[in-house]
Wavefront OBJ file of the C-alpha trace (Angstrom):
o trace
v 0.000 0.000 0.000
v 0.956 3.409 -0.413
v 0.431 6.821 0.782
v -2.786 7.485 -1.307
v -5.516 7.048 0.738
v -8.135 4.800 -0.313
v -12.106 4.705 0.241
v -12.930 2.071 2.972
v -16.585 1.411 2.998
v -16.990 -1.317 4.557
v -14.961 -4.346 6.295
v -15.057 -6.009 2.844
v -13.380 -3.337 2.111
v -11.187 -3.328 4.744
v -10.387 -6.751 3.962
v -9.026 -6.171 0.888
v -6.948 -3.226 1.992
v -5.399 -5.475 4.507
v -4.565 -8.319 2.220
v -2.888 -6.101 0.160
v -0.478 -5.014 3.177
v 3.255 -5.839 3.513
v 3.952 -8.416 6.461
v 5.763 -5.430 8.113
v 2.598 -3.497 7.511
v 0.367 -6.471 9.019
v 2.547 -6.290 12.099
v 2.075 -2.882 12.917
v 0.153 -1.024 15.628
v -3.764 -0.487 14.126
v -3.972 3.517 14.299
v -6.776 5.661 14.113
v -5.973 9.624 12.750
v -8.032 12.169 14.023
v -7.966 15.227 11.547
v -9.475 17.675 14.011
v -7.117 17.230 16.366
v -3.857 16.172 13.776
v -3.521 13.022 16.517
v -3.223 9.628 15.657
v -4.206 7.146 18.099
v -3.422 3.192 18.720
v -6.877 1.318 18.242
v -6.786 -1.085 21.442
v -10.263 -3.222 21.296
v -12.290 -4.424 18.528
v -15.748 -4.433 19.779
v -19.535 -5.235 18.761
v -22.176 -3.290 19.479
v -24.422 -4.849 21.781
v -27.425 -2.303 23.517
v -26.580 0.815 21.200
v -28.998 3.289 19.975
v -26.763 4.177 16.984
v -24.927 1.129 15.847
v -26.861 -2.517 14.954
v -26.765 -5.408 17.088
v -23.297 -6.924 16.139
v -21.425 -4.153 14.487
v -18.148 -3.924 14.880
v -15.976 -0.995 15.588
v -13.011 0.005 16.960
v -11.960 1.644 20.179
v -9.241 3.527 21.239
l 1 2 3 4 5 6 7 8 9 10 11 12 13 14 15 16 17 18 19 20 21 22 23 24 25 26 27 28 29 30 31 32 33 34 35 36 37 38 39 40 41 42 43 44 45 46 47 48 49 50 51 52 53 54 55 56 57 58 59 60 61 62 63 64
């Protein structure tokens, strides 16, 4: 992968992004930019929504 960002729909989408990754790439911390801030955080969990009023039952996401 390179430096061109990429749209990333969906974690089909994701998928594919990831399979296209170097193993160096693969091994490295899962990070999270936030442009508002110019911050980039380490994602830590990868959760599901359970009782959410915004997410469906069983959606993933990431926390940091």
């Amino acid at each position: 992968m390179s430096g061109t960002p990429y749209a990333c729909s969906t974690y089909q989408d994701l998928l594919v992004m990831l399979l296209g990754m170097t193993p160096e790439q693969l091994n490295c911390t899962p990070t999270i930019y936030d442009p508002d801030m110019d911050e980039y955080y380490p994602c830590k969990t990868l959760l599901t929504a359970t009782d959410n009023c915004v997410l469906d039952k069983d959606h993933p996401y990431l926390c940091y």
